[in-house]
C-alpha positions in Angstrom: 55.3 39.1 110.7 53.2 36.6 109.6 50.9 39.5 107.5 54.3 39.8 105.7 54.6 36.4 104.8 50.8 36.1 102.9 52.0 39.7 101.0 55.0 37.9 99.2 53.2 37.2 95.5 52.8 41.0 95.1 55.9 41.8 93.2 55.1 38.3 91.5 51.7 39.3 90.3 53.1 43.2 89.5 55.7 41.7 87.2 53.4 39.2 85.4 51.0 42.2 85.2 53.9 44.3 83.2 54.3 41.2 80.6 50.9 40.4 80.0 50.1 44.2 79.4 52.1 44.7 76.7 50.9 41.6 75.4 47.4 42.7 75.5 48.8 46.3 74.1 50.4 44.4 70.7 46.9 42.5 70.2 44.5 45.4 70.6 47.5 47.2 68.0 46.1 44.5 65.8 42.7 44.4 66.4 42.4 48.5 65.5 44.9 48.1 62.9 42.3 45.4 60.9 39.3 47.6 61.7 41.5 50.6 60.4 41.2 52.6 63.1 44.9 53.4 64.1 45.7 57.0 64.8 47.7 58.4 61.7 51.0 58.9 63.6 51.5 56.5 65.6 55.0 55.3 65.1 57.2 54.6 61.8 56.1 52.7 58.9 57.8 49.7 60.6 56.4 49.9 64.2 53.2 49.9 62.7 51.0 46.6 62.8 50.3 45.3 59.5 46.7 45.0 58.8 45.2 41.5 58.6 42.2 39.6 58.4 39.6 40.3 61.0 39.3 36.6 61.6 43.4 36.4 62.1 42.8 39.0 64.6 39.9 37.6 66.3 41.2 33.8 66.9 44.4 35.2 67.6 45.0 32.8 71.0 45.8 35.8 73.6 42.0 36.3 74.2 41.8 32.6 74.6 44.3 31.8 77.2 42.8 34.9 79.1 39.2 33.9 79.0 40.4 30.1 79.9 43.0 31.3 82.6 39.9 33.6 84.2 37.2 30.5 83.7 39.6 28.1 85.5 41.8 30.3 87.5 39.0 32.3 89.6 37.1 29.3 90.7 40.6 27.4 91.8 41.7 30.2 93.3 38.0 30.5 95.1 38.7 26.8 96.3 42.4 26.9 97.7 43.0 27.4 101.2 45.8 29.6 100.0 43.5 32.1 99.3 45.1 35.2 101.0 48.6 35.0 98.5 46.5 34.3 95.2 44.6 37.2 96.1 47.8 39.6 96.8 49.2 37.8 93.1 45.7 39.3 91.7 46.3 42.6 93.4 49.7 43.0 91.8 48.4 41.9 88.2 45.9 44.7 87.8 48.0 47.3 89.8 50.7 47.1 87.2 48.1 48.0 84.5 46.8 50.6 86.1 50.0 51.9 87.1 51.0 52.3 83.2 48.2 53.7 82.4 48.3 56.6 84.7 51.9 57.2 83.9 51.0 57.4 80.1 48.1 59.4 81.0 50.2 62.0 82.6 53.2 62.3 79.6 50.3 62.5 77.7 48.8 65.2 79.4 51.6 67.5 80.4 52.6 67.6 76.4 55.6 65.3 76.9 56.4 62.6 74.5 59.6 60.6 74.0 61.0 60.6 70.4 64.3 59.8 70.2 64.6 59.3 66.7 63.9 62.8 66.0 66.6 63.4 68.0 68.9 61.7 66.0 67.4 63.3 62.9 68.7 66.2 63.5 72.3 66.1 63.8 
């Protein structure tokens, strides 16, 4: 029981790990879409990012707070004496990533993609 007890930040760290993904999704969005290297159809005209400066993009603060949350986060974490849970929290936070990359990997792959508005379209 007490192995149970040091696995409780899991679901903690899998749900942070589904916010800040899509975070990091939106600002690599705008990073391609200043370089101009978006794929032609990827979504409407309004789900598309608009393009901006590549120093808007650049000092944009999501690469900030995650370079200064890694910088003083890992060696904190290296000091606790609560070691075991942080490391569990970590597990969750890149299992989440990896778990939606593998499931867009395989719509992708079998051909299936989601596109309700065409659905709409036609009736």
């Amino acid at each position: 029981m007490d192995a149970l007890a040091k696995v409780w930040p899991l679901p903690l760290g899998f749900l942070a790990g589904l916010l800040v993904t899509g975070y990091v999704m939106r600002w690599l969005l705008l990073v391609l879409a200043t370089v101009g290297a978006l794929p032609p159809r990827l979504g409407t005209a309004e789900q598309r990012p608009r393009k901006a400066t590549v120093l808007h993009a650049l000092l944009h603060p999501l690469p900030v707070l995650l370079v200064a949350a890694l910088a003083f986060g890992v060696p904190a974490i290296a000091r606790s004496a609560e070691r075991t849970e942080w490391l569990w929290a970590l597990a969750g936070l890149i299992a989440a990533p990896v778990l939606n990359a593998v499931l867009v990997y395989r719509a992708l792959r079998t051909g299936r993609q989601s596109r309700p508005l065409d659905l709409l379209k036609r009736r």
